[in-house]
C-alpha positions in Angstrom: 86.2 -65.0 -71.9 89.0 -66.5 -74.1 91.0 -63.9 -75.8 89.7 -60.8 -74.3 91.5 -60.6 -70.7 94.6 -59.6 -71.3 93.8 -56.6 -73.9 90.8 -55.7 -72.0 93.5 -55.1 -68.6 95.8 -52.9 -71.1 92.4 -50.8 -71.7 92.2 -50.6 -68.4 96.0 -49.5 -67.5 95.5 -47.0 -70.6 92.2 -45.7 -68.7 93.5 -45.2 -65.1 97.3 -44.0 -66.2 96.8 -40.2 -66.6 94.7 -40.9 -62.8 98.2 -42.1 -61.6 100.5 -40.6 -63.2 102.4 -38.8 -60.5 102.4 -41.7 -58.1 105.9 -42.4 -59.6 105.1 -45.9 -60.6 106.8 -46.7 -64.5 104.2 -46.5 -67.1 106.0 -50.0 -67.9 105.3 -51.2 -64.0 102.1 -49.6 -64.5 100.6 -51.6 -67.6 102.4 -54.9 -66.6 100.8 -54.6 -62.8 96.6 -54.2 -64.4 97.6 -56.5 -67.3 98.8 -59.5 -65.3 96.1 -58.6 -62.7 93.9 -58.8 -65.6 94.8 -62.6 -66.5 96.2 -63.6 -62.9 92.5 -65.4 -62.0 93.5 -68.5 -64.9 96.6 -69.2 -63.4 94.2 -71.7 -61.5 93.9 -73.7 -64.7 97.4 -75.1 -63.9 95.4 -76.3 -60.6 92.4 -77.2 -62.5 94.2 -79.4 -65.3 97.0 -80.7 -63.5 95.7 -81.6 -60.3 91.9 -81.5 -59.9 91.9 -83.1 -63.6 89.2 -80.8 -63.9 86.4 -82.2 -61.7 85.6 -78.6 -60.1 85.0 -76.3 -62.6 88.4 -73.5 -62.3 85.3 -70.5 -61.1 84.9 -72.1 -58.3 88.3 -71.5 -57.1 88.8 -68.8 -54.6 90.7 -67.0 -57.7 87.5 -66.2 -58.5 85.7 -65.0 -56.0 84.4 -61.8 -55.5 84.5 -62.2 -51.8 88.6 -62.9 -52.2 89.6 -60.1 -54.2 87.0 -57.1 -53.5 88.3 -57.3 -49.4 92.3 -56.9 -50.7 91.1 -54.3 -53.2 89.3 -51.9 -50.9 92.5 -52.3 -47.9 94.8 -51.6 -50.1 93.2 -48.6 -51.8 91.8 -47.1 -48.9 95.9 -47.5 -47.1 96.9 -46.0 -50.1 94.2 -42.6 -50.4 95.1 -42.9 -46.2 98.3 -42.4 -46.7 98.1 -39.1 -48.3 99.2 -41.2 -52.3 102.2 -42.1 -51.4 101.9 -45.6 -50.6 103.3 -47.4 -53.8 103.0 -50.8 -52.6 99.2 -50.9 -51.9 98.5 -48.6 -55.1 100.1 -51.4 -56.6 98.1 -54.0 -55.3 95.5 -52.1 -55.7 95.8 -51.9 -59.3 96.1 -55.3 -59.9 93.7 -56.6 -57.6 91.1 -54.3 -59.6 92.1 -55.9 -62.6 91.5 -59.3 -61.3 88.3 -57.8 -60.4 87.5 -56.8 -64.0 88.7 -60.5 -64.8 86.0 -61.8 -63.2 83.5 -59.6 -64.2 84.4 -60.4 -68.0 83.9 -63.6 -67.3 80.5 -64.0 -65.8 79.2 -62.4 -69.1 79.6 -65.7 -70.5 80.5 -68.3 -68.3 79.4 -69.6 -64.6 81.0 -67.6 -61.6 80.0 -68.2 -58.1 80.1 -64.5 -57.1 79.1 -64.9 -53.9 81.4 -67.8 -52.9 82.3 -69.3 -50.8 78.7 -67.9 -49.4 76.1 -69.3 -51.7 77.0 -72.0 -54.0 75.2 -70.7 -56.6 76.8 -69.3 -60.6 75.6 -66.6 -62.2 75.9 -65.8 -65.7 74.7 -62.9 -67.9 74.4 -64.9 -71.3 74.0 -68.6 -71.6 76.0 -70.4 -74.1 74.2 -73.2 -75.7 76.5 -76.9 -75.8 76.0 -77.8 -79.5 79.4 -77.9 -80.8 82.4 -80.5 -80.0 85.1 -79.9 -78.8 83.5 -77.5 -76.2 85.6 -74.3 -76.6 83.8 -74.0 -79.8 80.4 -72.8 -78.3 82.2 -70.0 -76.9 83.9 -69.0 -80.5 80.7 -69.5 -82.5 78.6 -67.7 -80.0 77.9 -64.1 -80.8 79.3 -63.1 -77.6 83.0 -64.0 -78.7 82.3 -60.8 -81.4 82.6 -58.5 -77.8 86.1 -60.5 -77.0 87.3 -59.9 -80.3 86.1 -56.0 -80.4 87.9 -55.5 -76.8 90.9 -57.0 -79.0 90.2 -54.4 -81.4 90.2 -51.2 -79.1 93.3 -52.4 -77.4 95.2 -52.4 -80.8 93.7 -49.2 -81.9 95.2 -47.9 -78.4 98.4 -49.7 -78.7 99.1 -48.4 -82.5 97.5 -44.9 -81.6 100.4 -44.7 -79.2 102.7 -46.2 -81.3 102.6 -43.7 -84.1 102.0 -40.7 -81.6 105.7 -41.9 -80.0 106.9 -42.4 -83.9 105.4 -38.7 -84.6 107.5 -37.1 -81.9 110.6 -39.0 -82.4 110.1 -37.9 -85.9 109.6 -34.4 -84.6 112.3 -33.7 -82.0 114.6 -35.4 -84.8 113.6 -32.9 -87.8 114.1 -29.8 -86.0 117.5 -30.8 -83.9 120.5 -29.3 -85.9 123.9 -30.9 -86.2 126.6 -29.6 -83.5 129.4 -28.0 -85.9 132.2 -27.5 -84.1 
């Protein structure tokens, strides 16, 4: 995935935010938690360019990994349902390790991941994506399977202006029907 990570972890915050809502957590905390979880795996490309000058592909990375994220996913979700919901801190880490988790299931639709690394050094991939184009990235954004990236694009910004315009509605209501004080 290119372009899709970071709207598809804002689907996600809008998804699971009614589910949370009275853990107290700011819808702002909220969304900014899942969406950086959401693109957190890439920050390995600052490895992966300026150090390994790219001779490991960045999926092999522990970043990731299944086996890296899944473990601090389920501990901190099962302290925080253990602690009768009131465990902010591991909901939070919770919510963004889940995000990372959808990260890397976005991208094995089109691209190697090792997801049972550092286990078997093996990628897997749901859709291969032919090299016929130069420079490389273009394979990716002339392959049919950059029309799902740019549709999870779409439902975000439906989402995003949907609550937009609900907010403008309401502020537009409350403001109508308040009267001036007249002293």
């Amino acid at each position: 995935m290119f372009i899709a990570h970071l709207p598809s972890g804002y689907i996600l915050a809008k998804l699971l935010l009614k589910k949370f809502k009275q853990t107290k957590i700011t819808n702002k905390a909220f969304f900014t938690l899942i969406m950086l979880g959401a693109i957190f795996p890439d920050i390995d490309l600052f490895y992966f360019y300026l150090f390994d000058h790219r001779s490991v592909h960045h999926h092999k990375y522990f970043l990731h990994w299944f086996s890296f994220w899944i473990p601090i996913f389920l501990i901190a979700l099962f302290y925080f349902i253990h602690s009768k919901y009131t465990a902010k801190p591991a909901l939070m880490i919770s919510l963004f390790s889940g995000a990372a988790l959808l990260h890397i299931g976005l991208d094995t639709f089109v691209g190697d991941v090792w997801l049972f690394a550092p286990f078997i050094d093996q990628p897997y991939v749901f859709f291969e994506v032919s090299s016929r184009y130069q420079p490389w990235w273009l394979n990716f954004i002339l392959h049919w399977s950059f029309f799902v990236e740019l549709l999870i694009c779409l439902i975000a910004l439906i989402l995003l202006v949907r609550k937009k315009n609900s907010s403008k509605i309401i502020d537009q209501f409350s403001c109508a029907n308040s009267k001036p004080l007249h002293l």
